[in-house]
N, CA, C and O atoms as a MOPAC input file, in Angstrom:
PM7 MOZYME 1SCF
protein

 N   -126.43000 1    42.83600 1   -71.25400 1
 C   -126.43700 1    41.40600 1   -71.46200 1
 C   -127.87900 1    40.90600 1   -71.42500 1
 O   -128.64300 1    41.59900 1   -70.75300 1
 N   -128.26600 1    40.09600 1   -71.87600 1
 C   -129.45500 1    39.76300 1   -72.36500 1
 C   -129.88300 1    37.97500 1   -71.93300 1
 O   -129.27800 1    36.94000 1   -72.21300 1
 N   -130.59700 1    38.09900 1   -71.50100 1
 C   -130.46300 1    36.03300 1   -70.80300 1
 C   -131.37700 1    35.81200 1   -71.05500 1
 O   -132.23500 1    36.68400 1   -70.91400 1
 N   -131.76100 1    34.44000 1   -71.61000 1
 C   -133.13600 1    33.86300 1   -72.13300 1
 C   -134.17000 1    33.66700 1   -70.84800 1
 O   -133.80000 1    33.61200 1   -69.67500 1
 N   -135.49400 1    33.57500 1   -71.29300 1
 C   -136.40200 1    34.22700 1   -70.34300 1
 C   -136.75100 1    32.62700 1   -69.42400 1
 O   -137.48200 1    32.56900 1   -68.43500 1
 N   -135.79400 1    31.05700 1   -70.25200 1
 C   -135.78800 1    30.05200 1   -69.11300 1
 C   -134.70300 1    30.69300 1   -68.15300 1
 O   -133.61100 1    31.11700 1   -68.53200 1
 N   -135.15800 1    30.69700 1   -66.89500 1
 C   -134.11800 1    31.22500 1   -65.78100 1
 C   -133.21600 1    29.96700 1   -65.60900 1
 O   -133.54600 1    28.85400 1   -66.01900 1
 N   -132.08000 1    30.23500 1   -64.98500 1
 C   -131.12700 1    28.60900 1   -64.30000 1
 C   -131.67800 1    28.71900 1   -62.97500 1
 O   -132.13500 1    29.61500 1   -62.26500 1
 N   -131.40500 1    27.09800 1   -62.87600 1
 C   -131.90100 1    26.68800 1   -61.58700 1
 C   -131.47400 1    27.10200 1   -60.05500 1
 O   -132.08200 1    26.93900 1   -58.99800 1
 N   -129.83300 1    27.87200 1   -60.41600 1
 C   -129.89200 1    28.53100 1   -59.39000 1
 C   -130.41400 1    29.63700 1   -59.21200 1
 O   -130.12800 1    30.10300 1   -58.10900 1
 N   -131.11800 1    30.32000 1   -59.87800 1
 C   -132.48600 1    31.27700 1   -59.70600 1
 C   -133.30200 1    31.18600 1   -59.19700 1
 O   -134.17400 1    30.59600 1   -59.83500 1
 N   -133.75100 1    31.66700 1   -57.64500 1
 C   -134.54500 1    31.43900 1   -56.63300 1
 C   -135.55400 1    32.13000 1   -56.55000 1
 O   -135.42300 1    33.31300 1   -56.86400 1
 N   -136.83200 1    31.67100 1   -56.12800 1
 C   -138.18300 1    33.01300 1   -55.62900 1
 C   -137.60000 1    33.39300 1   -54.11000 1
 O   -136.56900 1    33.11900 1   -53.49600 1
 N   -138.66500 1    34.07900 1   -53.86000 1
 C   -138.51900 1    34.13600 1   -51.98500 1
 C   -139.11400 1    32.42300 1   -51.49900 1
 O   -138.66300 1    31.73200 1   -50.58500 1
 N   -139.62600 1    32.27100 1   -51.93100 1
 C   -140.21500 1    30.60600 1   -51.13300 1
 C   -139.98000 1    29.68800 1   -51.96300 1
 O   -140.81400 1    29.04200 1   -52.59800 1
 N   -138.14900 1    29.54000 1   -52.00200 1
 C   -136.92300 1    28.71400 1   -52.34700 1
 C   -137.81500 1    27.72200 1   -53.73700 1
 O   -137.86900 1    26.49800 1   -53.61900 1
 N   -138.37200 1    28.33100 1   -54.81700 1
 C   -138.75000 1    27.48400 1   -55.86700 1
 C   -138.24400 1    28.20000 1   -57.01700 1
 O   -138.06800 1    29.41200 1   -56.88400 1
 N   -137.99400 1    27.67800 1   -58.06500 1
 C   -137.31900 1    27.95900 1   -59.18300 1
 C   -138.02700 1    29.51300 1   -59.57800 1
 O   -139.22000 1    29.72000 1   -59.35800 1
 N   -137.10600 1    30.57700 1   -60.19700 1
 C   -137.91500 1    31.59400 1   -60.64000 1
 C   -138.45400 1    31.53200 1   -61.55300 1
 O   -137.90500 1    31.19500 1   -62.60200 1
 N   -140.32500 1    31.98400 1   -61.42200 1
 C   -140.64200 1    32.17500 1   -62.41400 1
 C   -140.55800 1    33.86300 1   -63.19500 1
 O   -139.98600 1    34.81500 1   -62.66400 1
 N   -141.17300 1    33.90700 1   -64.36100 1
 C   -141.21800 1    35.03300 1   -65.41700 1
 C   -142.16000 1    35.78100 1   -64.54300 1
 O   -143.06700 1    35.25600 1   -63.89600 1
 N   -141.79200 1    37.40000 1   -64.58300 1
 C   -142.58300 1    37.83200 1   -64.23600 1
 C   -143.79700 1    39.02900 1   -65.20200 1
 O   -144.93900 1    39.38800 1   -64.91300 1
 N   -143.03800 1    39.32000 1   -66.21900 1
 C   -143.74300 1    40.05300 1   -67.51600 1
 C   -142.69300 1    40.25900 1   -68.54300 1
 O   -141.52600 1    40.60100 1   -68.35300 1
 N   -143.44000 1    39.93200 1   -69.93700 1
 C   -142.72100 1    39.77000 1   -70.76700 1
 C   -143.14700 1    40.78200 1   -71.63600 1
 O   -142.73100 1    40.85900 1   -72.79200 1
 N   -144.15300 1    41.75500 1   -71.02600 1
 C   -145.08400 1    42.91900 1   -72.25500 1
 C   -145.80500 1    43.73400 1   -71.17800 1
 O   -146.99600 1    43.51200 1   -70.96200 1
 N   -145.08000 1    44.74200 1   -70.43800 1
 C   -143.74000 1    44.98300 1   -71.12300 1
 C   -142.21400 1    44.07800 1   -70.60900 1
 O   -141.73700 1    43.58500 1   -69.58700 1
 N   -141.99900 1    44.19000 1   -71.51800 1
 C   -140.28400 1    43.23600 1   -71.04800 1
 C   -139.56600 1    44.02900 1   -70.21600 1
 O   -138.97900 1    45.07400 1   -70.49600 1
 N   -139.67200 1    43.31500 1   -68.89400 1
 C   -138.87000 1    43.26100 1   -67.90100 1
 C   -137.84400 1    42.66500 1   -67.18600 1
 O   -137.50100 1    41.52600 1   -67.50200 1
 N   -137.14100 1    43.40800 1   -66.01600 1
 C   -135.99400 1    42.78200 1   -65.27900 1
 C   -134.91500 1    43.34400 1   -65.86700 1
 O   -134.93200 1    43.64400 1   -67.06100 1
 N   -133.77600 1    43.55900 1   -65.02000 1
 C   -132.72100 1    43.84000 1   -64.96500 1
 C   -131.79300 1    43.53600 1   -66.53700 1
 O   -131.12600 1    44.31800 1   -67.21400 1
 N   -131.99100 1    42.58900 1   -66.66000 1
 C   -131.38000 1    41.73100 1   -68.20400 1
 C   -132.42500 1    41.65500 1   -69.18700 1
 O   -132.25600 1    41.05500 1   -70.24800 1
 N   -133.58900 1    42.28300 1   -68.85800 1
 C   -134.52900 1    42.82000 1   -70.38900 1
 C   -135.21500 1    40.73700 1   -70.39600 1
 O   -135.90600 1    40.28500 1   -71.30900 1
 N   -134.85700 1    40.09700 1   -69.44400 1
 C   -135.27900 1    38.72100 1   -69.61500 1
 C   -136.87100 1    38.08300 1   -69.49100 1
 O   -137.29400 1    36.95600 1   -69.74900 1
 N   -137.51600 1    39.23700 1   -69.01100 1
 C   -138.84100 1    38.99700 1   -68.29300 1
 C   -138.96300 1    38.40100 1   -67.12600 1
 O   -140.03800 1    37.88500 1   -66.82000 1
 N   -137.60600 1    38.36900 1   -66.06800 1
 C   -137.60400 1    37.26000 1   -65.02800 1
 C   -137.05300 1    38.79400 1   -63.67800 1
 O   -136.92800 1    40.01400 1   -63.77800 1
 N   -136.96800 1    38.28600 1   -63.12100 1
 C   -136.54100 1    39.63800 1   -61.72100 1
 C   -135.13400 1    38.69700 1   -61.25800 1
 O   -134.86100 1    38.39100 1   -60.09700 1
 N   -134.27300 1    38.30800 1   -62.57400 1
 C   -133.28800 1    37.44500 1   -62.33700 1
 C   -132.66600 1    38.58700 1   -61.37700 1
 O   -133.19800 1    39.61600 1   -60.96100 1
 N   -131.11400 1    37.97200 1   -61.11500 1
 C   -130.26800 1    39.30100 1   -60.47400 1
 C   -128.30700 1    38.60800 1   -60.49500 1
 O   -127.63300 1    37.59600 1   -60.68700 1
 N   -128.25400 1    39.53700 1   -60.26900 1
 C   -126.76800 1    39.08400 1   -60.66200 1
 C   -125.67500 1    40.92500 1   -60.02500 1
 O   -125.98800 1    42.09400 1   -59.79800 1
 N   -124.36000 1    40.06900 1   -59.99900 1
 C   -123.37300 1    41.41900 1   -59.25000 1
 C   -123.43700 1    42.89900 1   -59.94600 1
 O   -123.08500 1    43.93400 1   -59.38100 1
 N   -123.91700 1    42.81500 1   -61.18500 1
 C   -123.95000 1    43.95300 1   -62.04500 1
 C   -125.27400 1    44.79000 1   -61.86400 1
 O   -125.51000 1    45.87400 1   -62.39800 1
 N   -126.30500 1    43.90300 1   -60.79000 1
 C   -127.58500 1    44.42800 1   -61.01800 1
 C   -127.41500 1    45.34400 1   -59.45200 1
 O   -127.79900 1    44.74400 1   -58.44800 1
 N   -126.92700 1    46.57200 1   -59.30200 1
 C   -126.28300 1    47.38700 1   -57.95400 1
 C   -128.20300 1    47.36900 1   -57.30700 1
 O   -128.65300 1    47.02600 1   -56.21300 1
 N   -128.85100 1    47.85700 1   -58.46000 1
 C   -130.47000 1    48.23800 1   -57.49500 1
 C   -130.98700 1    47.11800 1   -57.38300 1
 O   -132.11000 1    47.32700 1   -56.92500 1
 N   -130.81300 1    45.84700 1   -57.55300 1
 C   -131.21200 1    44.95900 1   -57.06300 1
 C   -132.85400 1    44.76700 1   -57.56700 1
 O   -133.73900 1    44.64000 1   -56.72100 1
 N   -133.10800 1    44.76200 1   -58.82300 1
 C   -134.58700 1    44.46200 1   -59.58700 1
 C   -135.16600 1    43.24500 1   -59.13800 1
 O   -135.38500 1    42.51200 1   -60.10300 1
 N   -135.52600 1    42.70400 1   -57.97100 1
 C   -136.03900 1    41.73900 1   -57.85300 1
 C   -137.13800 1    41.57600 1   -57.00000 1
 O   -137.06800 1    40.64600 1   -56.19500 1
 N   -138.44800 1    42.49900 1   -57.00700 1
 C   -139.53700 1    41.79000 1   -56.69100 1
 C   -140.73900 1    42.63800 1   -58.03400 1
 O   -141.07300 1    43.75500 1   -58.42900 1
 N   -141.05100 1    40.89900 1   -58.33500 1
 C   -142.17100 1    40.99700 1   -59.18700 1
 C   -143.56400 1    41.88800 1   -58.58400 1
 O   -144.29000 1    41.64800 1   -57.61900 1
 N   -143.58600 1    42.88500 1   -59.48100 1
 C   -145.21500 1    44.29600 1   -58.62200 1
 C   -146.08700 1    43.78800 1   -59.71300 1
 O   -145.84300 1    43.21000 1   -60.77200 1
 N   -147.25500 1    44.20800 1   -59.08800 1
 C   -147.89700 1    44.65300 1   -60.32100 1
 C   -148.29900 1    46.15000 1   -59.76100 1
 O   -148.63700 1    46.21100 1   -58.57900 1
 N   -148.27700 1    47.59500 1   -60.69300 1
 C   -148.29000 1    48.64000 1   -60.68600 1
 C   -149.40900 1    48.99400 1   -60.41300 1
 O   -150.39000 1    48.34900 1   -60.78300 1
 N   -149.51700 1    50.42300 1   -59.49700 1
 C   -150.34800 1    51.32100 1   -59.50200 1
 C   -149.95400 1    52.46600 1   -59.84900 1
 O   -148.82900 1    52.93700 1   -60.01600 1
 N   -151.96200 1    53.27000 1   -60.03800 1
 C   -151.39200 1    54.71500 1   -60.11500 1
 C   -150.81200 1    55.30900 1   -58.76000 1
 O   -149.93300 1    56.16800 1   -58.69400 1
 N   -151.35900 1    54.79500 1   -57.85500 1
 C   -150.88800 1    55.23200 1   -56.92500 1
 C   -149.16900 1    55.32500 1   -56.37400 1
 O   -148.55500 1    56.35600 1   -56.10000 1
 N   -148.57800 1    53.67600 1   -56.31700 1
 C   -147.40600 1    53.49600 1   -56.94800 1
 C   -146.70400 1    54.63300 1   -57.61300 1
 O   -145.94000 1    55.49000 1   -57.16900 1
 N   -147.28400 1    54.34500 1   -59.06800 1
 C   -146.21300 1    55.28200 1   -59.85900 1
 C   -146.37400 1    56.11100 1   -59.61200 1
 O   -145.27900 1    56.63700 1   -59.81000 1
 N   -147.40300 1    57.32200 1   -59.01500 1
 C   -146.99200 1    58.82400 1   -58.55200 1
 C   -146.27900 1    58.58500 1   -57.69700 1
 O   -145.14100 1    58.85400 1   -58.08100 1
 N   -146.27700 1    58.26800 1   -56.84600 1
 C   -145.10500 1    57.94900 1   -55.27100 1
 C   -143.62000 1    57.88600 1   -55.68600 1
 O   -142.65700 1    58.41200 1   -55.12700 1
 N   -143.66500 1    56.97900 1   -57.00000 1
 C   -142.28700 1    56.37900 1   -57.26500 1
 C   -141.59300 1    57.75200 1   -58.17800 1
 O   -140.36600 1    57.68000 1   -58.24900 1
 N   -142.18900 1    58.92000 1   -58.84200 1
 C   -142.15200 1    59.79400 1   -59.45900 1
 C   -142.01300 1    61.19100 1   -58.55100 1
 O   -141.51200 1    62.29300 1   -58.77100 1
 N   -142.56700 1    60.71100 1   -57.65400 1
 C   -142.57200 1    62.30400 1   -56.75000 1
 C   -140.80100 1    61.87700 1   -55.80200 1
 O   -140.23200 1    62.71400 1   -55.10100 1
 N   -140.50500 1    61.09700 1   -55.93200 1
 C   -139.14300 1    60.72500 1   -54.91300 1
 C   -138.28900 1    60.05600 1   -56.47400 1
 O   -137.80900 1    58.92400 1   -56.54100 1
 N   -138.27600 1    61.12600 1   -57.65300 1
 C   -137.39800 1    61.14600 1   -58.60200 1
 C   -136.98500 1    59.92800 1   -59.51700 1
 O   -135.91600 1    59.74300 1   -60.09900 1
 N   -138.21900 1    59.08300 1   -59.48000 1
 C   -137.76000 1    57.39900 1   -60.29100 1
 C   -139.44900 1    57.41300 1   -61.10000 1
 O   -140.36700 1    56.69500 1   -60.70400 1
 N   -139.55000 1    58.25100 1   -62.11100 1
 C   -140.93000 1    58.33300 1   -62.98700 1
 C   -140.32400 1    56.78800 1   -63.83500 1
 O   -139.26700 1    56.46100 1   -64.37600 1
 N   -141.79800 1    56.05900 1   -63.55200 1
 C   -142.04500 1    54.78000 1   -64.37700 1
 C   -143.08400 1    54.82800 1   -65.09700 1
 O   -143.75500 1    53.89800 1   -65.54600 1
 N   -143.25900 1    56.35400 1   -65.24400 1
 C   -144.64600 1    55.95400 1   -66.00100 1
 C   -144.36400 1    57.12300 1   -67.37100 1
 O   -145.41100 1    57.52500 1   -67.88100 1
 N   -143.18200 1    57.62500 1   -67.92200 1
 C   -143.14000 1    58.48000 1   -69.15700 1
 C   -141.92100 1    57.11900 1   -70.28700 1
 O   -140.79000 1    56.63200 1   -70.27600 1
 N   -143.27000 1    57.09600 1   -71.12300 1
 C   -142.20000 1    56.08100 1   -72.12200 1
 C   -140.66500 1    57.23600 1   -72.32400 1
 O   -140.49900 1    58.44700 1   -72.18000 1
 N   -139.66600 1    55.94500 1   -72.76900 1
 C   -138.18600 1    56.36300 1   -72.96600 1
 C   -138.37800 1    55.47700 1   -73.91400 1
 O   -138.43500 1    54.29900 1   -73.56000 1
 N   -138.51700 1    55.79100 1   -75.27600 1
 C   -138.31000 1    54.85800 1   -77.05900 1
 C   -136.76700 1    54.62600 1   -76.62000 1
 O   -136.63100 1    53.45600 1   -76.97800 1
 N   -135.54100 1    55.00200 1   -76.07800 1
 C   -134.27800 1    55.37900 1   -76.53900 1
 C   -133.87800 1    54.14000 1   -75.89300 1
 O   -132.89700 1    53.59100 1   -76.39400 1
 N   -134.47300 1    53.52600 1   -74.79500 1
 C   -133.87200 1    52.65700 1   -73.97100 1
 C   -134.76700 1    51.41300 1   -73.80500 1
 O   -134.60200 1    50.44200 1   -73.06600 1
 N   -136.08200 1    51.77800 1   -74.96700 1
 C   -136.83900 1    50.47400 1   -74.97000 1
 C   -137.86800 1    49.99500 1   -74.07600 1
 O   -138.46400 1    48.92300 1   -73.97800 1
 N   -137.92100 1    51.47000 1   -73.23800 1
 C   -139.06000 1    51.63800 1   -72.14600 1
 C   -139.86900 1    52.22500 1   -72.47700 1
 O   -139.82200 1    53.44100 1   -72.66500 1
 N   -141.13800 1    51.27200 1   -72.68600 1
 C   -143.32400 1    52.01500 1   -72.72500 1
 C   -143.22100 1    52.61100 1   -71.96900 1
 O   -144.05300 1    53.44600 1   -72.32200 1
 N   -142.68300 1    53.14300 1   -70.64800 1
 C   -143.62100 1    53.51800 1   -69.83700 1
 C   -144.63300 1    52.48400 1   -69.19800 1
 O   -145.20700 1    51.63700 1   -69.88200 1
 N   -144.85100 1    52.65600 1   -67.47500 1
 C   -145.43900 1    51.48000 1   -67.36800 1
 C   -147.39500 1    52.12100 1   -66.81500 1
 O   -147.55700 1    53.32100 1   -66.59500 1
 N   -148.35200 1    51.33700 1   -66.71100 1
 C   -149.26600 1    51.97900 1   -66.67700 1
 C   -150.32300 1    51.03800 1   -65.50400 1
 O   -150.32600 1    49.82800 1   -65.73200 1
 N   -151.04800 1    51.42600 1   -64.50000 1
 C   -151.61900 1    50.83900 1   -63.45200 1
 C   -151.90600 1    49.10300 1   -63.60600 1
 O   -153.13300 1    49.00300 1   -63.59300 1
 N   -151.46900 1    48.10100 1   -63.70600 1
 C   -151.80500 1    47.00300 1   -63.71900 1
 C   -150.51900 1    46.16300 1   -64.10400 1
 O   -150.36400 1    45.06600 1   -63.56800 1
 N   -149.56300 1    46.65400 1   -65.04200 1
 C   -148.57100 1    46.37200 1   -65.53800 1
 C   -147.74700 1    45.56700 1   -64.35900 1
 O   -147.69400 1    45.83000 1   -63.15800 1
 N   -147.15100 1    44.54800 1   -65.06300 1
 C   -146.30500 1    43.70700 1   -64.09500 1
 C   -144.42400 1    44.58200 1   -64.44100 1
 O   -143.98600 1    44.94800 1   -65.53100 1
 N   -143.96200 1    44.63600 1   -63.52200 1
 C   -142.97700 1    44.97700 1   -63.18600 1
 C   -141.69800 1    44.41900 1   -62.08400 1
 O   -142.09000 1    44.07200 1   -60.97100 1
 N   -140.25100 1    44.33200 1   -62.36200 1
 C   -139.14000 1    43.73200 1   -61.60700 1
 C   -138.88700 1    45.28100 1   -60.82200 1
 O   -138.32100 1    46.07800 1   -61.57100 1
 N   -139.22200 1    45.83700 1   -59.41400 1
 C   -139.21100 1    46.87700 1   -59.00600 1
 C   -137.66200 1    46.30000 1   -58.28900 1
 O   -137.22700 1    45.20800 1   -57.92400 1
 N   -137.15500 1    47.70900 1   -58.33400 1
 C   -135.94200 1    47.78900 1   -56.91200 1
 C   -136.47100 1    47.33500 1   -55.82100 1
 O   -137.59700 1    47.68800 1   -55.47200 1
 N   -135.74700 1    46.50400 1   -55.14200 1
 C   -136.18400 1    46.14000 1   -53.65200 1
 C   -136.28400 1    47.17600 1   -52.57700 1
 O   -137.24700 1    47.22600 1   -51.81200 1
 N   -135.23800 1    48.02900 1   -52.53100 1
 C   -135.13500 1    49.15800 1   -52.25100 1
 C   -136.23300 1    49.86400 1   -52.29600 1
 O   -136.77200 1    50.09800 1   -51.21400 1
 N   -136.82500 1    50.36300 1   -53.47100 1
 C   -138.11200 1    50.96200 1   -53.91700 1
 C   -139.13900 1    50.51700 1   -52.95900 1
 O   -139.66700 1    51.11500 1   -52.02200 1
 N   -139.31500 1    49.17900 1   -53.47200 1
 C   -140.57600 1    48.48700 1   -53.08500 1
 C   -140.44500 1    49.11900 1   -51.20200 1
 O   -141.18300 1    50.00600 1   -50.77400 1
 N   -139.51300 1    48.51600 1   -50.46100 1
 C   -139.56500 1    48.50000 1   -49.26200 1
 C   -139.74200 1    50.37900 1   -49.16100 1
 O   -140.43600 1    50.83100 1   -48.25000 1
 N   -139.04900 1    51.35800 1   -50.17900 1
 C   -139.73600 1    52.30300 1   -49.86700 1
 C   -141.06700 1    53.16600 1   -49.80400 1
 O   -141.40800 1    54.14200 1   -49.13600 1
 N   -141.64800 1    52.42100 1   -50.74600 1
 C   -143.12900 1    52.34600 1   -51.01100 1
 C   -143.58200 1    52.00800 1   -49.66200 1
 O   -144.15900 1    52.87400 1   -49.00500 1
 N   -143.42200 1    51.07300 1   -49.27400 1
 C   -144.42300 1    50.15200 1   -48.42400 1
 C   -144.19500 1    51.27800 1   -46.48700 1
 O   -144.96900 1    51.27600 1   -45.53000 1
 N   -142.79400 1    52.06900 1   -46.66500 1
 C   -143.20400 1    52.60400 1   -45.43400 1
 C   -143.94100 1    53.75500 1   -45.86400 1
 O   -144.39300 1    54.51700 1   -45.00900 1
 N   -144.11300 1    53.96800 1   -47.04700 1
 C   -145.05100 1    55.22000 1   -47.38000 1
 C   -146.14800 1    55.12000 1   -47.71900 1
 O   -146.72000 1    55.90700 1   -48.47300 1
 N   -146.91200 1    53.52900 1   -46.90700 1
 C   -148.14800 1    53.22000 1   -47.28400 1
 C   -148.28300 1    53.17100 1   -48.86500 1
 O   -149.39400 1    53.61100 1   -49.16000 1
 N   -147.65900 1    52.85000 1   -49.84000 1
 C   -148.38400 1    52.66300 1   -51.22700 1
 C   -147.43200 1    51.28100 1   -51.79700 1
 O   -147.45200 1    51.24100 1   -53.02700 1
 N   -146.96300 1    50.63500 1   -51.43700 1
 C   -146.49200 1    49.52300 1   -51.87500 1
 C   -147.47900 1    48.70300 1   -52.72400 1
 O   -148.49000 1    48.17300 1   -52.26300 1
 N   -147.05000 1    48.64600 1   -54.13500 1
 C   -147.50700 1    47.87300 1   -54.61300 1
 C   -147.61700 1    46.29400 1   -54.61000 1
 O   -146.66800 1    45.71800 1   -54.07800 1
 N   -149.05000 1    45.18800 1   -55.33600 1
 C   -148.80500 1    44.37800 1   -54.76300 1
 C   -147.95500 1    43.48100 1   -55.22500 1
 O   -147.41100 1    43.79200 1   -56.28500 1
 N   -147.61000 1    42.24300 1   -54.66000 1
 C   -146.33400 1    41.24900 1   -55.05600 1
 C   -147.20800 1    40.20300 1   -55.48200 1
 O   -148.28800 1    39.76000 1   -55.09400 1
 N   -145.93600 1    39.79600 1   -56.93800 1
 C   -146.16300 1    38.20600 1   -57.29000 1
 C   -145.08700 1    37.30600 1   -56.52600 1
 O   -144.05800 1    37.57400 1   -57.14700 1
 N   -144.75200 1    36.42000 1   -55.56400 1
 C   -144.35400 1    36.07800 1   -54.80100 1
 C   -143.63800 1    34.90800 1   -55.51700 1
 O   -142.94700 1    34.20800 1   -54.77700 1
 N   -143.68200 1    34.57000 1   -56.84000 1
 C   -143.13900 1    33.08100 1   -57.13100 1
 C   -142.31500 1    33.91500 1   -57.96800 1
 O   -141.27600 1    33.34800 1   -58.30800 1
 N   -142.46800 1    35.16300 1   -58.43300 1
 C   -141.49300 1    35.47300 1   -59.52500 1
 C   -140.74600 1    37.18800 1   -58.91800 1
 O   -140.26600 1    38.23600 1   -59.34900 1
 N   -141.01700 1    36.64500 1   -57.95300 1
 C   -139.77900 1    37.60300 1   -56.66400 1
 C   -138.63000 1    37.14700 1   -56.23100 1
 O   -138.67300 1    36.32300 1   -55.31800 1
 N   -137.56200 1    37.48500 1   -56.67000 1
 C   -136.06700 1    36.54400 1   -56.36300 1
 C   -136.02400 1    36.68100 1   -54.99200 1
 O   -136.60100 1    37.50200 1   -54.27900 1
 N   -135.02700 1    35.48700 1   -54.61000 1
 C   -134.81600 1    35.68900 1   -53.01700 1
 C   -133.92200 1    36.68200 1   -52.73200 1
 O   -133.50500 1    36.74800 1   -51.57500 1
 N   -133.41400 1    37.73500 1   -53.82200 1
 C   -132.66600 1    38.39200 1   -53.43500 1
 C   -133.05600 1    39.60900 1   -52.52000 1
 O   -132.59100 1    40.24200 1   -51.57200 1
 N   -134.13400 1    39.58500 1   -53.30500 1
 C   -135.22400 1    40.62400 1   -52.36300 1
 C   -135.47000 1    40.44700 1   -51.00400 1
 O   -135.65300 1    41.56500 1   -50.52000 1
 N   -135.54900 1    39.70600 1   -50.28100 1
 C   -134.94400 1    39.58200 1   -48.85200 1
 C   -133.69000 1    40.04700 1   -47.91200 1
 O   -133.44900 1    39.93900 1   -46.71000 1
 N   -132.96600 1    40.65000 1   -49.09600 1
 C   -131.99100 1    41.70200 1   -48.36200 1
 C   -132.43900 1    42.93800 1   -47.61800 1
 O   -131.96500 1    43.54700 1   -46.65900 1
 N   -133.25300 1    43.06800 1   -48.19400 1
 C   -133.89500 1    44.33400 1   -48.52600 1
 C   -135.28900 1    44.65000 1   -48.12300 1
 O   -135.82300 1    45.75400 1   -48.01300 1
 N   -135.89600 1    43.14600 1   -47.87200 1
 C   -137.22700 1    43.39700 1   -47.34500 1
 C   -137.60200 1    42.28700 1   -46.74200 1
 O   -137.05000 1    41.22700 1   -47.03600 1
 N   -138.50000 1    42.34000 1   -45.89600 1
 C   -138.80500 1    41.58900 1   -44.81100 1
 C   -140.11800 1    40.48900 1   -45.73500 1
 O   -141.17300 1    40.79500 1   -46.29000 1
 N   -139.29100 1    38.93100 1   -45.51000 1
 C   -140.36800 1    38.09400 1   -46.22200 1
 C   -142.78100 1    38.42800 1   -45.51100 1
 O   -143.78300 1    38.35000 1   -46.22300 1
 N   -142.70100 1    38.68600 1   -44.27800 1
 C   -143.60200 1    38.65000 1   -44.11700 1
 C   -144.64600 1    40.24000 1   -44.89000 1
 O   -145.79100 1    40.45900 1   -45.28500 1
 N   -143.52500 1    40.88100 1   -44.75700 1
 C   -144.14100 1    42.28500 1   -45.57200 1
 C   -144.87700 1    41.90400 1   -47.03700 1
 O   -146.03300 1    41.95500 1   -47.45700 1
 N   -143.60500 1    41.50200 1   -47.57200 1
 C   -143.75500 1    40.88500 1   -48.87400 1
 C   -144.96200 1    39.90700 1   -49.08300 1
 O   -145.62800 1    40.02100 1   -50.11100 1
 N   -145.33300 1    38.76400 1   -47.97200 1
 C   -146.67900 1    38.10300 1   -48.16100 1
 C   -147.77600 1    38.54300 1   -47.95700 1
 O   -148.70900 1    37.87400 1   -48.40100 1
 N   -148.16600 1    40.10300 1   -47.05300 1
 C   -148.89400 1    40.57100 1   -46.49500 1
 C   -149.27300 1    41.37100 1   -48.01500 1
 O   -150.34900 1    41.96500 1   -48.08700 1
 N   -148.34500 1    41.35300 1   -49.20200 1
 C   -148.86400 1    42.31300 1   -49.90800 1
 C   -148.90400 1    41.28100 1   -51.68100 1
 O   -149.04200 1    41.60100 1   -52.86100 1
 N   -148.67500 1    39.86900 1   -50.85200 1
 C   -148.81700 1    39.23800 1   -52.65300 1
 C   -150.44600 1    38.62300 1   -52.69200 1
 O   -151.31000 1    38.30600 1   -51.87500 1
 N   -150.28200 1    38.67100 1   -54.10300 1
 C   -151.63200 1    38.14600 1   -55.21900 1
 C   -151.63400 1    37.13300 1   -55.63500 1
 O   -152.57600 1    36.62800 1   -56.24500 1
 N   -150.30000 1    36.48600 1   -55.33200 1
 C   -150.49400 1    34.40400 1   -55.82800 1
 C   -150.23700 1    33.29200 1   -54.75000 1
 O   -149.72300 1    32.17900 1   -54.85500 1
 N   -150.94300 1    34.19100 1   -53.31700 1
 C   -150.62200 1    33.17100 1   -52.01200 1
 C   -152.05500 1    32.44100 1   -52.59300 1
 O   -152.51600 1    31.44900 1   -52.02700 1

């Protein structure tokens, strides 16, 4: 399913303001929307806006989730050190006890991501405080 890249207003950041887009090149998020929207169908929960490292993506590749070999078949570049990305929350929080957590855009991080990760972690590691 595919949702236009204006989010609805019940679409939340972590610091309760409307979601913004988080990359549209490459096109991201769960629904291909460019937003880290989320919804019951989304089980890994794509909602905090990264921006990538190399460091990152080896980490995320050595524990079996490579983000960095394009897939043409499914419409995935491949992503490459700087690239904005809707990471698993899951992920992210696993990154971050393995010291390589990448950093956060904090306005275009759903609040869903707070299941999953601790809001102060998450500020300790964003780029648009």
């Amino acid at each position: 399913m595919i949702r236009s890249i204006d989010t609805p207003a019940t679409q939340r950041n972590i610091l309760g303001e409307p979601l913004l887009p988080c990359s549209l090149e490459p096109l991201t998020g769960f629904y291909r929307s460019g937003c880290c929207e989320t919804g019951p169908d989304d089980l890994g929960s794509h909602t905090v806006c990264v921006v990538v490292t190399d460091e990152f993506l080896t980490f995320s590749q050595s524990v079996g989730n490579d983000l960095s070999t394009p897939m043409p078949q499914y419409g995935f570049p491949g992503l490459k050190d700087g690239d904005r990305w809707c990471l698993c929350a899951p992920r992210w929080q696993e990154a971050l006890l393995n010291g390589c957590a990448p950093k956060v855009v904090l306005g275009s991080t759903h609040e869903g991501a707070l299941r999953h990760c601790q809001l102060e972690d998450l500020e300790s590691h964003a780029i648009d405080l």
